[in-house]
Structures are given as C-alpha cells and as structure tokens.
Phi, psi and omega in degrees: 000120157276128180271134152317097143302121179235180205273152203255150168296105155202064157168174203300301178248056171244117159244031214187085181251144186247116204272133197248354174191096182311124186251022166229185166192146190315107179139346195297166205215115166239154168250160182317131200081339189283179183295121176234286180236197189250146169217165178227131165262190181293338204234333164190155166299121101292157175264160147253148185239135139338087179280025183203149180262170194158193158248144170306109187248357168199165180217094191266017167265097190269157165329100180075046172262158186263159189223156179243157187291129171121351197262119164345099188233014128217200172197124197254103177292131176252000000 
C-alpha cells in the first residue's frame, strides 16, 4: 500500500517550510518515527519523522524547495 507523507504542522503560524535535506533516498527501508528529511521554518531547523515504516518509493519534493503544510513530500510503501 502507498502512503502519502504530507508535510506536517509545525506550529501555529507556520505554514511554509523550505526543505534543506533529504536523509533518505528512494529504496531506503524506514521504521516509524525515523528521519526522512531536514526543514527549515523562519525560526529553527527540524527533522520530519515517518509516520509509518515501509520502503521510501518516491520523493516528490526536491532539496531547498518551499513546501507548504498538507503538501505531499514523499511516498512510502508498507
């Protein structure tokens, strides 16, 4: 089954994050919680964590693109 990952909230008037790094790559085998990429808000760096394990099968996000919350940014098989 493909899961949608979509970019997550995170905080109240953040809607607009620029993604600084991918820590996977397509083929890669994650468990629930790990790190899939680096973001940047106006105000600090976070990882997004994976909400379901599986393998990464596409990454539709490229590196220091602005992504908005709700926007896809990858797709993960379980």
């Amino acid at each position: 089954m493909r899961y949608e990952v979509r970019m997550p909230r995170l905080g109240e008037t953040v809607d607009e994050v620029v993604l600084l790094e991918w820590m996977v790559e397509v083929g890669d085998q994650v468990d629930e919680g790990a790190e899939l990429a680096l973001v940047e808000t106006d105000k600090v760096e976070t990882e997004v964590p994976s909400p379901v394990a599986g393998t990464v099968a596409e990454l539709t996000v490229s590196e220091d693109a602005e992504v908005n919350t709700g926007d896809v940014i990858c797709v993960i098989e379980t």
